[in-house]
N, C-alpha and C positions, 0 to 999 in steps of 0.2 A: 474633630472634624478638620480642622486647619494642621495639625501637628500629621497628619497620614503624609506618609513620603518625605516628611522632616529629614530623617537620617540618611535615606538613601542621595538626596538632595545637596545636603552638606557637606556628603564625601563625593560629590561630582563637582562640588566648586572649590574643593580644598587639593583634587587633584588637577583641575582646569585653571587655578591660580598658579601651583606647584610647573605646570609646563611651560602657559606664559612667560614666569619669570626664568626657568633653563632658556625658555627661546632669545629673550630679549638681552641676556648677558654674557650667552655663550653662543647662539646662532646667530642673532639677526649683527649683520657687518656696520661697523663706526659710517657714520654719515661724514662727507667728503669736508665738510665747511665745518658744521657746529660739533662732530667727534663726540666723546661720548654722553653729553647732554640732552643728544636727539633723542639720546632712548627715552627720557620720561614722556616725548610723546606716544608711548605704548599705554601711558598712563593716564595720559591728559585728555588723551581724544577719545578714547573709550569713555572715559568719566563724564563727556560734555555730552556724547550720544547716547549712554543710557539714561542720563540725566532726563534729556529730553524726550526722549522714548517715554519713560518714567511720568512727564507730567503730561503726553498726548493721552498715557493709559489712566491717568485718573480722572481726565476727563470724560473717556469711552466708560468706566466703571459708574460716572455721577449721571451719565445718561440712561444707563442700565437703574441707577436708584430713582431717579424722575419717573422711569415706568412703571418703575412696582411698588415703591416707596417702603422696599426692603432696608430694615438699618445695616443689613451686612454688605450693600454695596456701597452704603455709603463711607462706614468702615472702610472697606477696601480702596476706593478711593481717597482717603484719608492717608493711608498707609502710603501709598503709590505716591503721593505729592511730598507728604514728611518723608519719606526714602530719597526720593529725588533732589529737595532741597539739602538734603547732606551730601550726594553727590556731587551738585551743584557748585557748594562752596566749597570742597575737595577741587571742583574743576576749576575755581577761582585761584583757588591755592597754589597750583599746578603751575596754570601758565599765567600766572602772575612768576615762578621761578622761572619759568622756561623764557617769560619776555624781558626779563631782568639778564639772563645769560648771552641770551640771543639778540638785545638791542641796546642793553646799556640801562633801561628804564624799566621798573616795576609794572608799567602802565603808558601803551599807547592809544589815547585818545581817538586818532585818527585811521584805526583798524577796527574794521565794520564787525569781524567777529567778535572781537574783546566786548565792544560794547552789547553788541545785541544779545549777546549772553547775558551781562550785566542788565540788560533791561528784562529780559526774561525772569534773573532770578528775583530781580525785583520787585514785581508783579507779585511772584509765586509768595513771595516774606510778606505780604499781607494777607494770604488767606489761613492762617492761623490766627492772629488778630482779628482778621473777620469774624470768626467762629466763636471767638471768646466774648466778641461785644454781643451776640446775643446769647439770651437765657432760654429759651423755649428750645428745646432740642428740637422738635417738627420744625419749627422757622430754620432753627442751625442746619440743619442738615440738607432743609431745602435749597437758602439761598448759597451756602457754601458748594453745592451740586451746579447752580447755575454759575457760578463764578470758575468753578473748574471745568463746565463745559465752554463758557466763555474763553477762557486763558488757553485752551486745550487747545481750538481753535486757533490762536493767534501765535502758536509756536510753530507750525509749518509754514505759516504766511510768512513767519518772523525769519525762517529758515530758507524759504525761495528767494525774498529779498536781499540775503545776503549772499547766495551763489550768483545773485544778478550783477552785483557789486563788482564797478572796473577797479576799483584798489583791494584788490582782493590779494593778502600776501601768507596767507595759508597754505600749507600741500593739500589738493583735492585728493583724498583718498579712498574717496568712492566716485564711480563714475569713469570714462570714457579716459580722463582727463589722469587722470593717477600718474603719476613719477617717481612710484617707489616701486624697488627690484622685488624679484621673487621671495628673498629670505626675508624684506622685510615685510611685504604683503602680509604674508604667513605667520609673521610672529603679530602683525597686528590683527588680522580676525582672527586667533587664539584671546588676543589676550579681549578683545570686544567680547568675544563667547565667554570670557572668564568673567570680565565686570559685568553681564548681562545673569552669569549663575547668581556673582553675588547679588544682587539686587533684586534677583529671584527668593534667595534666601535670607537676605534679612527681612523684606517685606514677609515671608509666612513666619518666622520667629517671632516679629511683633505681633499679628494678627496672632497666631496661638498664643502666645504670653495675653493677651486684652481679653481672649475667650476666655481663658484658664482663668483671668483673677475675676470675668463675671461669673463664671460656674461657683467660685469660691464663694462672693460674694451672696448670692443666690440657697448654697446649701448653708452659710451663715444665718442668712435672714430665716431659714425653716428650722435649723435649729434652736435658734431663739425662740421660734413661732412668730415672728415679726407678721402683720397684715398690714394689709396697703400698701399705697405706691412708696418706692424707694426715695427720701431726699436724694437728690442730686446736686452735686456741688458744680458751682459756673466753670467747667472746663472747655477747654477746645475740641478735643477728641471726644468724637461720638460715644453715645453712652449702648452698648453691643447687650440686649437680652439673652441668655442660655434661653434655648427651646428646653421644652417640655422633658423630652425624651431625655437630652445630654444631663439635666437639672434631676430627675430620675435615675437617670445610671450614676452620679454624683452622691446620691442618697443612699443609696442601694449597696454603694460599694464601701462608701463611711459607716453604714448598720453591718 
């Protein structure tokens, strides 16, 4: 179910990274002031906006499991938040070098984006830990769904506040407001469209890798002839049942 369109998917972000990085090293022109350092903002900004995209989508996903009390949404928004947070501290990564180059300091304080990223991802580094302190998977999944529609909530709020900000020393690169030339516009929504594949694709790579090792799991327990409920060990990550049918073709194809 989740692995359909895996490969065609893979070679659309492996040649949408492959362009990005031609645009950014041989199209887009040295920045007047910071020279060739500007470029890892092709890197850094993409990374903070899919990040965040990334944890608005697992909150839109835990609202979709509140209504049905499906576990594969809650899965999915599982994925979406653990993707994001490794984006996240990628984005941390980033422009912690690029503020190190560019100011002298690893870390300024007194610049509204640095921080409010950091409070975001901050937030987001406890809903893993949320997940693991309880045991009941129906309770885990539940209040883990309200905390990600909570937190989902509070990153566009988090994100007008800081476009409202007078010490704002960011390039606005979306909006009215922009200051970057044609070549470099162009090399930057490539490469946005390229960290947006990727993220695309490692989020369905996990999700098939979790389905695949419950199908596993599953034609295990029938070849043993195992009955009843499965022990489940206290994890974070929601526990995904194979349906009938997949646990069936699983069977079928092992005889």
């Amino acid at each position: 179910m989740y692995g359909k369109g895996l490969r065609a998917l893979s070679i659309a972000t492996v040649a949408a990274m492959a362009l990005a990085l031609a645009l950014v090293f041989f199209y887009a022109p040295l920045e007047a002031e910071q020279g060739f350092l500007q470029k890892i903002f092709y890197l850094h900004v993409p990374l903070a906006i899919v990040a965040l995209c990334g944890f608005v989508l697992g909150g839109l996903l835990a609202i979709q499991h509140l209504r049905t009390r499906e576990a594969r949404w809650d899965m999915r928004s599982y994925v979406a938040i653990h993707m994001s947070l490794i984006f996240a501290v990628a984005t941390l990564i980033t422009g912690s070098i690029w503020a190190k180059g560019s100011w002298g300091h690893w870390w300024v304080w007194s610049e509204p984006t640095l921080v409010s990223f950091l409070i975001v991802f901050l937030l987001y580094a406890t809903y893993q830990p949320l997940r693991f302190a309880i045991e009941d998977p129906e309770r885990q999944s539940r209040y883990a769904s309200v905390f990600a529609v909570t937190a989902g909530a509070f990153v566009p709020l988090n994100f007008i506040a800081v476009r409202l900000s007078t010490a704002y020393l960011h390039p606005r690169v979306l909006g009215s407001t922009s200051n970057l030339p044609g070549p470099m516009a162009l090399t930057f929504v490539v490469s946005l469209a390229a960290m947006a594949l990727l993220f695309a694709t490692l989020c369905k790579y996990e999700l098939t890798a979790k389905h695949t090792r419950a199908q596993v799991r599953a034609l295990r327990r029938r070849l043993t002839g195992e009955t009843g409920a499965p022990l489940r060990q206290r994890s974070a990550a929601p526990s995904l049942q194979p349906t009938a049918a997949s646990a069936g073709s699983a069977t079928g194809s092992g005889a």
